[in-house]
C-alpha positions as CSV (number, residue, x, y, z in Angstrom):
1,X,127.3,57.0,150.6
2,X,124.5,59.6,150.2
3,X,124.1,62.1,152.9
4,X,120.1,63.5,153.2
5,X,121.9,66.9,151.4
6,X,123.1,64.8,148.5
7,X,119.3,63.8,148.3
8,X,117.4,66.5,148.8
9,X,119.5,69.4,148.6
10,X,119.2,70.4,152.2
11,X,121.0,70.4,155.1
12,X,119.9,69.2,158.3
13,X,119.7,72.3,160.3
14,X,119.4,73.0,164.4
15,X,117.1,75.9,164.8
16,X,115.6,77.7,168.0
17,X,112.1,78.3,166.0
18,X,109.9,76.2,163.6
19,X,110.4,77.8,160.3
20,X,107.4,80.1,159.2
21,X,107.1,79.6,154.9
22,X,106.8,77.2,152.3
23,X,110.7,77.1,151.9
24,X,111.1,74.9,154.8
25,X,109.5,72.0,152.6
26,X,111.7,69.2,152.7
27,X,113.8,70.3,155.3
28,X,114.9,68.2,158.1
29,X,115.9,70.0,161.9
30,X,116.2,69.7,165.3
31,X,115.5,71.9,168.3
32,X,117.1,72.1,171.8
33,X,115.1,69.5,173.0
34,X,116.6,67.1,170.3
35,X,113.4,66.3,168.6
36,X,114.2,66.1,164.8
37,X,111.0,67.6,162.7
38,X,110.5,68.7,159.0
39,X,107.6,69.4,157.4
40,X,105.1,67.4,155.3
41,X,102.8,68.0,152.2
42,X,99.3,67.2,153.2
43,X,96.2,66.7,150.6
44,X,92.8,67.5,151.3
45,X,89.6,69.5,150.3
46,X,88.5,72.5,152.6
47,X,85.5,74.0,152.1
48,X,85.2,77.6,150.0
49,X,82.3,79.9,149.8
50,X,79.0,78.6,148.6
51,X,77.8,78.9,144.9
52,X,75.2,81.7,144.7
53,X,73.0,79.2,143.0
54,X,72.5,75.8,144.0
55,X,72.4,73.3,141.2
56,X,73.4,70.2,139.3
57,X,74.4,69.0,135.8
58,X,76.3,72.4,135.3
59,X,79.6,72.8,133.3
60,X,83.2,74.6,135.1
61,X,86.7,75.7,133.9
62,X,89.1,77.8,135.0
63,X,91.5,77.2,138.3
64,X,90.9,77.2,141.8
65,X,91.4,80.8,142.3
66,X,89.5,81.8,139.0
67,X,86.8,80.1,138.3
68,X,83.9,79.5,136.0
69,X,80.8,77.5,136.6
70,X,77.7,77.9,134.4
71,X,74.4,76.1,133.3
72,X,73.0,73.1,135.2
73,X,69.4,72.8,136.9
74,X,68.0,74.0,139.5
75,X,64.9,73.4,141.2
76,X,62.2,72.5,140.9
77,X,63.3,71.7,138.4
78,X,64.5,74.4,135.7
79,X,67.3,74.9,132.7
80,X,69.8,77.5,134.4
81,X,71.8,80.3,132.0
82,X,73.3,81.5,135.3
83,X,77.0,82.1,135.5
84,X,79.0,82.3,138.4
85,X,82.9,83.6,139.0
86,X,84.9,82.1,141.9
87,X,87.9,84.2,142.9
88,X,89.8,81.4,145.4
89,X,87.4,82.3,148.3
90,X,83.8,83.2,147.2
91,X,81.1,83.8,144.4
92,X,80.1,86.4,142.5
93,X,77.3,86.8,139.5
94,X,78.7,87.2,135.7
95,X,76.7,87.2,132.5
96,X,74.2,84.7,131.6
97,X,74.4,82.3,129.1
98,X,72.4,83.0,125.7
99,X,71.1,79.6,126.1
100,X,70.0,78.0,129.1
101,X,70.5,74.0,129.5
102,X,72.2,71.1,131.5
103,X,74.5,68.2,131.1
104,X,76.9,70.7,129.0
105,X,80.6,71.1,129.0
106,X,83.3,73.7,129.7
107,X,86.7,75.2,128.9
108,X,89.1,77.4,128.9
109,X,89.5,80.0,132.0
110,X,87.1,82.7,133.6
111,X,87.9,85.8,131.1
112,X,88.1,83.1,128.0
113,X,85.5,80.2,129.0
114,X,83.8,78.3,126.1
115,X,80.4,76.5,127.0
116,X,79.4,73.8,124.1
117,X,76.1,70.9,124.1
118,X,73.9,70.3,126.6
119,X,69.9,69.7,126.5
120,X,67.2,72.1,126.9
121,X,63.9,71.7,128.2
122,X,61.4,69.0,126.6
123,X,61.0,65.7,127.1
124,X,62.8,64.2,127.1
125,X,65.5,67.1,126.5
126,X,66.4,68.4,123.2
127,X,70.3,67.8,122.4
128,X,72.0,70.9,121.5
129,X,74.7,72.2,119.3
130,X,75.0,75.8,120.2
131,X,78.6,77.1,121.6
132,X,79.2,80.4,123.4
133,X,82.1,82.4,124.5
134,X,82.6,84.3,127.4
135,X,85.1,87.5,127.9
136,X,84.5,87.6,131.5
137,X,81.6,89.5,131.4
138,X,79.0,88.4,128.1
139,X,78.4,85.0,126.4
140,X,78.4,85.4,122.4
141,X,77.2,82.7,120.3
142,X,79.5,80.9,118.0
143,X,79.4,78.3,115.8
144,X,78.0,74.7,116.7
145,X,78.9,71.5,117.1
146,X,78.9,69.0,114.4
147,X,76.9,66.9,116.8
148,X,74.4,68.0,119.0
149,X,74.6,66.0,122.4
150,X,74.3,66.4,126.2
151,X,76.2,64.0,129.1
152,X,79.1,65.0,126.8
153,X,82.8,66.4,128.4
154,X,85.5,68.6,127.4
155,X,88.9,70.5,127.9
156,X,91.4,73.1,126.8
157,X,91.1,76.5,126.4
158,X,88.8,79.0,124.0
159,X,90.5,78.7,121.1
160,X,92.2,75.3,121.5
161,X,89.4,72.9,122.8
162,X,88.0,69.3,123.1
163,X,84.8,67.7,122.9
164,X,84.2,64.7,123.2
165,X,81.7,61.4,124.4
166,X,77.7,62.0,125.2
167,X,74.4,61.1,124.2
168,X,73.6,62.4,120.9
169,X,69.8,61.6,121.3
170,X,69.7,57.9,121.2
171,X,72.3,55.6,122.1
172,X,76.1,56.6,123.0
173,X,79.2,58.1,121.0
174,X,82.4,58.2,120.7
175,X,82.7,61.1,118.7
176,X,85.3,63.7,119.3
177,X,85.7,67.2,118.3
178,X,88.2,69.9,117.8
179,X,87.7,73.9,118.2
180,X,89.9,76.4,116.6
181,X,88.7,79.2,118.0
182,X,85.6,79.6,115.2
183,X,84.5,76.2,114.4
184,X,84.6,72.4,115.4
185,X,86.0,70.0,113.2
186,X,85.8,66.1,113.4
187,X,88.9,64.0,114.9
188,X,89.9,60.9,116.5
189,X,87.0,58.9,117.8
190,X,87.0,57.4,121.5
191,X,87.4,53.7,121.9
192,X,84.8,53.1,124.3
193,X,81.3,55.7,123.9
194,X,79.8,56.6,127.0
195,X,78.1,59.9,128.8
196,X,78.2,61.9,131.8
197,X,82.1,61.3,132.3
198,X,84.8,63.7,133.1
199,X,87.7,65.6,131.2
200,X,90.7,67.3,131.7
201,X,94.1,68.6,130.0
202,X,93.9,70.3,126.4
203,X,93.9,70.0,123.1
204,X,97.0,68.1,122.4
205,X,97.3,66.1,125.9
206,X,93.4,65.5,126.9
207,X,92.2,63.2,129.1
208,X,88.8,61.3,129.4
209,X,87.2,59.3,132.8
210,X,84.9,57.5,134.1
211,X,81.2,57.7,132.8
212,X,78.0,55.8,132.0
213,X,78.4,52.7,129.0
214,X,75.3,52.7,130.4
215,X,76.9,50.6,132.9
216,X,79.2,53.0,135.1
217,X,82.8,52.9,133.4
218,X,86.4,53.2,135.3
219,X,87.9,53.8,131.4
220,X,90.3,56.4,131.1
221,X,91.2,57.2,127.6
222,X,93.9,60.1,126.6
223,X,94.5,62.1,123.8
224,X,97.4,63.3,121.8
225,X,96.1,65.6,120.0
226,X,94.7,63.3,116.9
227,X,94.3,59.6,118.6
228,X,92.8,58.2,121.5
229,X,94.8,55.0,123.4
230,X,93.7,53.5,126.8
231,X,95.7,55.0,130.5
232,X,94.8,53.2,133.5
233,X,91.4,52.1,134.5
234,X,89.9,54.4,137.6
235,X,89.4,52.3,140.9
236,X,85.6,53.5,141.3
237,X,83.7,53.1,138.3
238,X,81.3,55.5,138.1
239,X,79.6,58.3,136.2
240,X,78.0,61.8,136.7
241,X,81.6,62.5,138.4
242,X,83.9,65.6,137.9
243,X,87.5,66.3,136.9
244,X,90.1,68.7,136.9
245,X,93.7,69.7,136.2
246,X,96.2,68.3,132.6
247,X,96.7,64.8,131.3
248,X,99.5,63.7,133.7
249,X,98.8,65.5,136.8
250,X,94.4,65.1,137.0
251,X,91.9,64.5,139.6
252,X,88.5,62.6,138.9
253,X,86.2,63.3,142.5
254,X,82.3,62.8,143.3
255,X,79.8,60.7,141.0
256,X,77.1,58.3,140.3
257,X,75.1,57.3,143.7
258,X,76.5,60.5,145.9
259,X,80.1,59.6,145.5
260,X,82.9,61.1,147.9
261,X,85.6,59.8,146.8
262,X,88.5,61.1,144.7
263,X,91.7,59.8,142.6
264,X,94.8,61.4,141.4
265,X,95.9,60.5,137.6
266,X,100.3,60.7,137.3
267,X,100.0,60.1,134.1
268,X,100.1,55.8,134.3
269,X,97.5,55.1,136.8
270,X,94.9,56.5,139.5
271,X,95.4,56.8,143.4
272,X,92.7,57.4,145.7
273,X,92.9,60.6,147.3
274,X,90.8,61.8,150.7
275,X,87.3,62.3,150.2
276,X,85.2,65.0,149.5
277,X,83.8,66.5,153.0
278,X,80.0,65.9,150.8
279,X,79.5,63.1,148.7
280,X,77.5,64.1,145.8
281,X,76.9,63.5,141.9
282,X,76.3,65.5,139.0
283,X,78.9,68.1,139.8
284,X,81.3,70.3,138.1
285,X,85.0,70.7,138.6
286,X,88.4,73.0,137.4
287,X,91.9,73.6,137.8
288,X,95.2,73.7,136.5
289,X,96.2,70.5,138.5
290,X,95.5,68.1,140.7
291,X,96.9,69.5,143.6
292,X,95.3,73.1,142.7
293,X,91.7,72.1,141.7
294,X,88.1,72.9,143.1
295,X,84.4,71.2,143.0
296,X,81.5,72.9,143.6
297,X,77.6,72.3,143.2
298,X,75.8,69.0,142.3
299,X,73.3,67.0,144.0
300,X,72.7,64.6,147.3
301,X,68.7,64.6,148.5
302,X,69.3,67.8,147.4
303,X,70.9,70.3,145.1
304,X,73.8,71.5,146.4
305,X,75.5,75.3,146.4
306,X,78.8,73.3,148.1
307,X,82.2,74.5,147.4
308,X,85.3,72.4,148.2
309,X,88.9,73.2,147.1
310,X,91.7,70.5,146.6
311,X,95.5,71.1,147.4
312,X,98.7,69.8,147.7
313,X,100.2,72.0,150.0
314,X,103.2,71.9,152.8
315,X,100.5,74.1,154.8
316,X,97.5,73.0,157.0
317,X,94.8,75.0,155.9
318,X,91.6,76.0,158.1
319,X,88.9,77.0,156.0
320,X,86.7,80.2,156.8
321,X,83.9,80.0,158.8
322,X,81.1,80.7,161.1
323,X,81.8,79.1,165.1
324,X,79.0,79.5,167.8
325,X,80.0,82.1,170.5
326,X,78.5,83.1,173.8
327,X,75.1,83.8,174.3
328,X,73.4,87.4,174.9
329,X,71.8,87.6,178.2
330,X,69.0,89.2,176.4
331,X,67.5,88.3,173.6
332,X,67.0,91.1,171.2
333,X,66.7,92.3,167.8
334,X,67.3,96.0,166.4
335,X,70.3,96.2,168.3
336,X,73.8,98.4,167.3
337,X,77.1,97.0,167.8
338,X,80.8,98.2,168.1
339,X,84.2,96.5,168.6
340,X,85.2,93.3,167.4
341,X,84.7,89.7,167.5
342,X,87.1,89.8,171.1
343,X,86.1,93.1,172.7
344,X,82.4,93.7,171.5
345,X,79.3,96.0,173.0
346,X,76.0,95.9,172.0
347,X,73.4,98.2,172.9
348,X,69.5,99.0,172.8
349,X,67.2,96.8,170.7
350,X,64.0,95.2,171.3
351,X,62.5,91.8,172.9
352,X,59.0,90.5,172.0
353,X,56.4,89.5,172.9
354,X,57.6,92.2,176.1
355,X,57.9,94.9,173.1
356,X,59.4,97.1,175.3
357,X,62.4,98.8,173.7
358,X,65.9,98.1,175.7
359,X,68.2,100.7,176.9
360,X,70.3,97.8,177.6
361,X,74.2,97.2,177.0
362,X,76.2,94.3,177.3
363,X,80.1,93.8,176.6
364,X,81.7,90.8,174.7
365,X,85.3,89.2,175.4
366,X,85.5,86.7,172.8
367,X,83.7,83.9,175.2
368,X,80.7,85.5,177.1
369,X,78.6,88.7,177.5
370,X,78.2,90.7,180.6
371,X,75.8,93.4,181.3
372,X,77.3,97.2,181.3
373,X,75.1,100.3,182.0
374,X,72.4,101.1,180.2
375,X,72.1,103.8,177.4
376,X,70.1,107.2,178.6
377,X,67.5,106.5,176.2
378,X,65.7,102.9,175.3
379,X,66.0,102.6,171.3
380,X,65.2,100.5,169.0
381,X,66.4,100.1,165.5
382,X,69.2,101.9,166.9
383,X,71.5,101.5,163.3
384,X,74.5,99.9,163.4
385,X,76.7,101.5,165.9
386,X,80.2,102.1,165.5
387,X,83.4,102.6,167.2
388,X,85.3,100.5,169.6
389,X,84.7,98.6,173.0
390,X,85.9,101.7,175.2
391,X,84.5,104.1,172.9
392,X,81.7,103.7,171.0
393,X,79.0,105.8,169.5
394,X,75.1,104.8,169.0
395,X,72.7,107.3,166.8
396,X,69.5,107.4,165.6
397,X,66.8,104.6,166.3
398,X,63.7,105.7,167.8
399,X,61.4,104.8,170.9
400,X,57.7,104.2,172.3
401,X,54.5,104.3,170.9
402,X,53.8,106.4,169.1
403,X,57.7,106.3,167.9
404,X,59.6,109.2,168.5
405,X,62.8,108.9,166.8
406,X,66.3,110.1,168.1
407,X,68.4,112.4,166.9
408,X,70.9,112.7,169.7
409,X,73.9,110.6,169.9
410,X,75.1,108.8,173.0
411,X,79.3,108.0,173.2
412,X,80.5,105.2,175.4
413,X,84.0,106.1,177.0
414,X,84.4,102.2,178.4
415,X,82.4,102.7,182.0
416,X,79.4,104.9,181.1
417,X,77.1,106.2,178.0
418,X,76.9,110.6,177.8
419,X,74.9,112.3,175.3
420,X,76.3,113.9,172.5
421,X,75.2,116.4,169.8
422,X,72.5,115.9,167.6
423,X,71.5,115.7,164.2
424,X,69.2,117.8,162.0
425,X,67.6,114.9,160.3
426,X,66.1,111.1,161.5
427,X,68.3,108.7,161.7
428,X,66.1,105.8,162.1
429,X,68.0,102.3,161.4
430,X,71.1,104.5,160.1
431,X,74.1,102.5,158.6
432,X,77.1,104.3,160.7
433,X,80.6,104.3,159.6
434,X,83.8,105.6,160.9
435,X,84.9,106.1,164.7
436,X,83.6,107.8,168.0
437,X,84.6,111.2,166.6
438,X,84.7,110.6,163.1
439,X,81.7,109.1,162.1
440,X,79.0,109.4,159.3
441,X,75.2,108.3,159.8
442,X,74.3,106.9,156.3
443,X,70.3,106.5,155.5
444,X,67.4,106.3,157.6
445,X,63.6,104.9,157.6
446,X,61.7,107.3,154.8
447,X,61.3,110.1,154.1
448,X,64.9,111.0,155.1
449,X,66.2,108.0,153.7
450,X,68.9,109.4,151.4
451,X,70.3,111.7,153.6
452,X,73.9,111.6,155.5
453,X,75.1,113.4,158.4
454,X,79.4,113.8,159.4
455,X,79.7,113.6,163.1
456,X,83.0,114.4,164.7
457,X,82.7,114.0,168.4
458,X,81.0,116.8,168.9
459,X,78.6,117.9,167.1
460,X,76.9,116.7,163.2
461,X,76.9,118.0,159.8
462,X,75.1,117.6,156.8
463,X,76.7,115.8,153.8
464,X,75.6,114.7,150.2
465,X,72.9,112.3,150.0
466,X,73.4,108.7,149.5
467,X,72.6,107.4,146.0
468,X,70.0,105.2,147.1
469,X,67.6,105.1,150.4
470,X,68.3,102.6,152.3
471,X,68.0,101.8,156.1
472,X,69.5,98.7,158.4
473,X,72.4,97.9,155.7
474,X,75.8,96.7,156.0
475,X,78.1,99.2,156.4
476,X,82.3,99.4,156.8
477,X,85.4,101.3,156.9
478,X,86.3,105.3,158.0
479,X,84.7,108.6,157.5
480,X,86.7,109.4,154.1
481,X,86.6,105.8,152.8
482,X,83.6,103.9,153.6
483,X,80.9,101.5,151.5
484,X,77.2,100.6,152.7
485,X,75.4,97.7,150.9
486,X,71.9,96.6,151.6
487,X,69.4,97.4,153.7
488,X,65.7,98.1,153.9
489,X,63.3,98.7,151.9
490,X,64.4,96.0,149.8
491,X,67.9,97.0,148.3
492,X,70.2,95.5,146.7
493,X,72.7,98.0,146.3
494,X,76.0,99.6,147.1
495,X,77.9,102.9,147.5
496,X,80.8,104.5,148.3
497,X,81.7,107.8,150.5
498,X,85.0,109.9,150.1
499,X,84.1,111.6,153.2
500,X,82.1,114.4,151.0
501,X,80.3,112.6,147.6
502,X,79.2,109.3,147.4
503,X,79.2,106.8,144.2
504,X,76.7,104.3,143.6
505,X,78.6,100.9,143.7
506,X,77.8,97.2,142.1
507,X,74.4,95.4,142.9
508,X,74.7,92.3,146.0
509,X,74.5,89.0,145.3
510,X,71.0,88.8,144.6
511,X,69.9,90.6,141.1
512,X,66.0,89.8,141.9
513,X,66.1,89.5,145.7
514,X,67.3,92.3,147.8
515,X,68.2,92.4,151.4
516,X,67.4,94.2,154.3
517,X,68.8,93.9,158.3
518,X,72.1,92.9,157.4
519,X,74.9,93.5,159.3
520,X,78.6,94.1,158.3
521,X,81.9,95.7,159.1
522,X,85.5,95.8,157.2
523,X,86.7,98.3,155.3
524,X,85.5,100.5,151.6
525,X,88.4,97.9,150.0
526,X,87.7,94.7,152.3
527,X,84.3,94.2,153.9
528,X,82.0,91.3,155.0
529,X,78.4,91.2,155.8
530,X,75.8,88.6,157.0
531,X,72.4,87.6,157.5
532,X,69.3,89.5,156.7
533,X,66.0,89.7,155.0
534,X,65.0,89.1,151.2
535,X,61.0,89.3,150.3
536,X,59.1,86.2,150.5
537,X,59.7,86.7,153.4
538,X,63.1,84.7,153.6
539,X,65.4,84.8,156.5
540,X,69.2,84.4,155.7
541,X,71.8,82.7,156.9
542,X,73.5,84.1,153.4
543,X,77.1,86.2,154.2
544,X,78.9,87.6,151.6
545,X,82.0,90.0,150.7
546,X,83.2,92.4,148.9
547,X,86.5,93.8,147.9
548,X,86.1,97.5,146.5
549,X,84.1,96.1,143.3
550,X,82.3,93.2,143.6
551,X,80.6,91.1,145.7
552,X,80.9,87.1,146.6
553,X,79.4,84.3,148.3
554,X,80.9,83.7,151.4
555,X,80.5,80.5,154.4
556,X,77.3,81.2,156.0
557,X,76.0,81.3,158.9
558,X,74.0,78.6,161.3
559,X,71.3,80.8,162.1
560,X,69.2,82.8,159.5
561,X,68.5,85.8,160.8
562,X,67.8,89.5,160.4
563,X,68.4,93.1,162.3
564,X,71.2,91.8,163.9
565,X,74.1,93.6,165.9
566,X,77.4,93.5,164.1
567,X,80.7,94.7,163.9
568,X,84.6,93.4,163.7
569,X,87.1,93.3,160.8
570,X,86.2,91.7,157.4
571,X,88.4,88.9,158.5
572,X,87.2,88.3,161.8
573,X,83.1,89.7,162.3
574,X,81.1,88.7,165.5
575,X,77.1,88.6,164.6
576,X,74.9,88.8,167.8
577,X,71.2,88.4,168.3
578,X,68.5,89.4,165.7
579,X,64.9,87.6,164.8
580,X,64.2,84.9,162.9
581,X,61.1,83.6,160.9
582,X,60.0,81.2,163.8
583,X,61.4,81.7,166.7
584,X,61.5,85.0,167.4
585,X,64.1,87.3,169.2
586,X,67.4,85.7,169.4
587,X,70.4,85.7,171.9
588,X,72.6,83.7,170.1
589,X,76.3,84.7,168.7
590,X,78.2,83.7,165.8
591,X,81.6,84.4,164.9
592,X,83.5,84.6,161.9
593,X,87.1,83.7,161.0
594,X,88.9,84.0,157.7
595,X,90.8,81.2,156.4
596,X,94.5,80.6,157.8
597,X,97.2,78.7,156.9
598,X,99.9,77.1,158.8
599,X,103.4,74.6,157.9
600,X,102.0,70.9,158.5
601,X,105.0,70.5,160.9
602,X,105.9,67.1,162.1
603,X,107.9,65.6,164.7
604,X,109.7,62.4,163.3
605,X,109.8,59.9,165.5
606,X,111.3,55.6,165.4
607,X,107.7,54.4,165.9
C-alpha cells in the first residue's frame, strides 16, 4: 500500500508553527488543535509597475524579472522607437530603436533582444524588413528579413531565432524564418497563414497561437526546428493576443475584442488559466514559462501602460501599491514631513484661497492625524523635513508678503518645536536628508539653488554644491550616503552625497518632461518617490524608484498631485496633502506598501 511519503516524498509532520518558505510545498501537517494543513500552489497575475509609455501593437522578450518591451503606438496616434527595461517590479528607459514602427516582433532577453518587421507610418503602413540588436543599452541594425511584413510573431534568442506568420502587404503568409545571429534564411512554412498571433519557445521547439485567418484562429502550430505539425486548438479563438514561456510549458493571455482571458499550453493541449485583472488587445508578453511570465501595455478605450505578472507559486502574493489613509485636518500644500507611514508629522505649509502660511503640525499613527503644537514660525515651502516622529527637524521655507525666507531651523523632541541654529544661505524648498542631528539641506529657490549646508544638531556648515539647482525634489537616505532627484525648476535629474562631494547621478523617468514637488524617502541604494509637477502643466500621480543607478516606474498613486509632504522607507512611504490642477489644496493621504509574499496555507478539510 502507498503511504503519502512513498508518494510525495514527505512525511506527514505535527508542528507548533506554520512553516515559513517554499520548502513546505507539498507537505502535509497537523497542529495541536488537530487540524491537518499543507500548502497549495496558486496561479494568478498581480499587478507590477506601469510601463513608462503607454501603448499598443509593441513587441517584448525577456522574463518576468528582466524584461524587454519596445515599439508599438502611442497616441494620438504615432510609430514608437521607445524601449523600456522591466526589472521584476518597475520600468526604466533604454535605448531607442533605429527604426520606429508597430505590429513587430521580439526575441531573445533584455541585454541580447532582437526586434524584426513591423510597419511604419503611411497608409496604409509600409511593411518592413529592417532587424536590430540590442546589448542592453543601443539597437544596431542588422540584416533584414527575406520578407518584409507586420502582424508577424517570433521566438528564441539573438542569435537563434524565429519568425514567422503576418501580413506581407496583401493577403496572409505562412512563411517562416530562421536567424543565425547575422542573417535570416527561409524554412519550414506554417500550415495555416494568419497575423497578429502569438509565439513562444526557440529555435528548435517554437510554438505558434491564435491569430487573425482573417477570421480569429484558435490554431496552434509547433516547430521542431525545420517542420511545422498541428498541437492543440486554443479554447478562445482570437487574435491581437500575447504569449510567453517554451513549447511545452506556454501561456497565450489577452486579445481580439479586450480579451482577459488566459490559457496554459503542456505541451498537448490548452487550459484556461485566471484572467487578466484588465482585459485588453494588442499587447505584448515574455518569460521563460508559463508559470514565470509577464504582460504589459496594449489597448481597451484606451492605450494602456498596465503591467501584470503571471506565476505559479506556493506563495500568495500582494502586489505593491498605493491604499487611502486618513485625512489631514488641514488641507495644505508646501508642507515638510518626517517619520514613517505609522508614526508621521507634518508641519507648516499653506491653504488657499486663505493664503495665510501655517505654523501648523499634526501627527500621523497609521490611521488618523491629530493636531500637535505649532512650529514658532508659519512657513511655507518649508522643504522636505526630516527625522523621526519624536524628533524631527524642519529648515528653510519662507513666510509673508513680501517673503522673507528662513534660515533657522526648528527641532521637534516629541511634545514641543525649539529653534535651532541657522544657516548662512536660503534654504527655500530645500531637499533635507539625514536625521535631527545629522542632516544636510540640499538646494533651494534661486539664486542659492546649488548650494548645501551639514547640520548636526547644533549648528550648520557649508558643503560642496549640488551638481544641479534644484528645489522641492525627492530626497532619501543619511548624511554620508544620500541621493536627491527632481525638483523645481524643471529637473530631471539626480545626485549623490558622500557626506562631503556630490556626483551627478542618472536622469528620472522622463527624458523630455521634468518634475518638480515630488516627494520621497528611502535610502542612496533603495529609494521611492511620488507625485509632482511636469510642464504643461501636468499633475502626477506618477511614483517611481530607484536603486543606486537607475530609475523605474512604480504603482501610482490615486491622486495627482504636487508639493506634497512625504517621508517613510522606500518600502513603505506615506504621501500627505499637496495641490492639484483643479481642486486645489488637498488633505488627503496615501500610503504605500511594497509587494509581500506569504505560503498559500490551507486547512484541509472532509467537505
Amino acid at each position: 500500500m502507498s503511504t503519502y511519503k512513498n508518494l510525495i516524498g514527505k512525511e506527514i509532520k505535527f508542528l507548533n508553527t506554520n512553516p515559513d518558505n517554499d520548502a513546505a510545498e507539498g507537505q502535509i501537517w497537523y497542529n495541536a488543535t488537530g487540524e491537518f494543513k499543507n500548502v497549495i500552489v496558486s496561479e494568478a497575475w498581480s499587478s507590477g509597475g506601469p510601463m513608462f509609455t503607454a501603448r499598443k501593437y509593441l513587441a517584448g522578450a525577456g522574463t518576468q524579472a528582466a524584461s524587454l518591451a519596445f515599439g508599438g503606438n502611442v497616441p494620438p496616434p504615432g510609430f514608437s522607437n521607445a524601449t523600456e527595461e522591466y526589472n521584476g517590479t518597475g520600468w526604466g528607459v533604454g535605448g531607442n530603436l533605429g527604426t520606429a514602427r508597430r505590429y513587430l516582433a521580439g526575441a531573445g532577453t533584455q541585454t541580447a533582444g532582437l526586434a524584426f518587421g513591423g510597419g511604419t507610418p503611411g497608409s496604409p503602413p509600409p511593411t518592413r524588413a529592417e532587424t536590430e540588436e540590442y546589448n542592453g543599452s543601443t539597437w544596431s541594425e542588422q540584416n533584414d528579413l527575406n520578407t518584409a511584413r507586420v502582424g508577424l510573431a517570433g521566438c528564441g534568442i539573438q542569435t537563434a531565432a524565429l519568425a514567422f506568420a503576418g501580413h506581407p502587404g496583401s493577403g496572409f503568409t505562412t512563411s517562416t524564418e530562421k536567424y543565425d545571429g547575422t542573417s535570416w534564411t527561409n524554412t519550414g512554412a506554417m500550415s495555416t497563414a494568419r497575423r497578429y498571433l502569438a509565439g513562444a519557445g526557440t529555435q528548435t521547439a517554437g510554438l505558434a497561437f491564435g491569430g487573425k485567418t482573417p477570421p480569429n484562429s484558435d490554431a496552434t502550430e509547433e516547430f521542431d526546428g525545420s517542420s511545422w505539425t498541428t498541437g492543440g486548438s486554443l479554447n478562445d479563438a482570437r487574435g491581437y493576443l500575447a504569449g510567453a514561456g517554451i513549447q511545452t510549458s506556454a501561456l497565450a493571455f489577452g486579445g481580439y475584442n479586450n480579451k482577459a482571458d488566459t490559457e496554459q499550453y503542456d505541451g498537448t493541449s490548452w487550459s484556461n488559466k485566471s484572467d487578466l485583472g484588465t482585459a485588453r488587445e494588442s499587447l505584448a508578453g515574455a518569460g521563460a514559462s508559463a508559470g514565470a511570465s509577464v504582460a504589459f501595455g496594449g489597448n481597451t478605450t484606451a492605450v494602456q501602460s498596465v503591467t501584470e505578472e503571471f506565476t505559479s507559486t506556493v506563495n500568495v502574493i500582494t502586489a505593491a501599491a498605493f491604499s487611502s489613509g486618513g485625512n489631514l485636518n488641514t488641507a495644505r500644500w508646501g508642507l515638510g514631513g518626517a517619520g514613517t507611514k505609522s508614526a508621521a508629522i507634518v508641519f507648516g505649509g499653506r491653504n488657499p484661497p486663505v493664503g495665510q502660511d501655517l505654523a501648523l503640525s499634526e501627527q500621523y499613527d497609521g490611521s488618523s492625524w491629530s493636531e500637535g503644537p505649532d512650529l514658532n514660525t508659519a512657513t511655507r515651502v518649508c522643504g522636505r523635513g526630516t527625522g523621526t516622529q519624536t524628533a524631527a527637524l524642519k529648515h528653510g521655507g519662507h513666510s509673508g508678503s513680501p517673503s522673507t525666507s528662513n534660515k533657522t531651523a526648528e527641532e521637534w523632541n516629541g511634545s514641543s518645536w525649539t529653534n535651532g541654529g541657522a544657516s548662512t544661505n536660503n534654504h527655500d524648498g530645500t531637499m533635507q536628508i539625514g536625521t535631527q542631528t545629522a542632516a544636510a539641506s540640499c538646494g533651494s529657490n534661486p539664486p542659492t539653488g546649488a548650494k548645501t549646508e551639514e547640520y548636526n544638531g547644533t549648528s550648520f556648515s557649508t558643503s560642496n554644491d549640488m551638481p544641479y539647482s534644484g528645489y522641492l525634489g525627492s530626497a532619501s537616505g543619511s548624511q554620508t550616503a544620500g541621493v536627491v532627484f527632481g525638483g523645481y525648476p524643471n529637473q530631471n535629474n539626480s545626485a549623490e552625497y558622500d557626506g562631503t562631494n556630490w556626483t551627478a547621478g542618472n536622469a528620472l523617468l522622463q527624458p523630455t518632461a521634468a518634475q518638480g514637488g515630488n516627494g520621497g524617502s528611502g535610502t542612496q541604494t533603495l529609494a521611492i518617490g511620488a507625485g509632482g509637477y511636469t510642464p504643461g502643466p501636468t499633475y502626477l500621480t506618477a511614483a517611481f524608484t530607484y536603486d543606486g543607478t537607475n530609475f523605474a516606474t512604480a504603482p501610482s498613486m490615486a491622486t495627482a498631485r504636487q508639493e506634497v509632504g512625504a517621508q517613510g522607507a522606500n518600502d513603505s512611504l506615506y504621501v500627505a496633502g499637496g495641490i492639484t490642477q483643479s481642486t486645489g489644496a488637498q488633505n488627503l493621504t496615501e500610503e504605500f506598501t511594497a509587494e509581500t509574499t506569504a505560503l498559500n496555507i490551507k486547512t484541509i478539510t472532509t467537505s
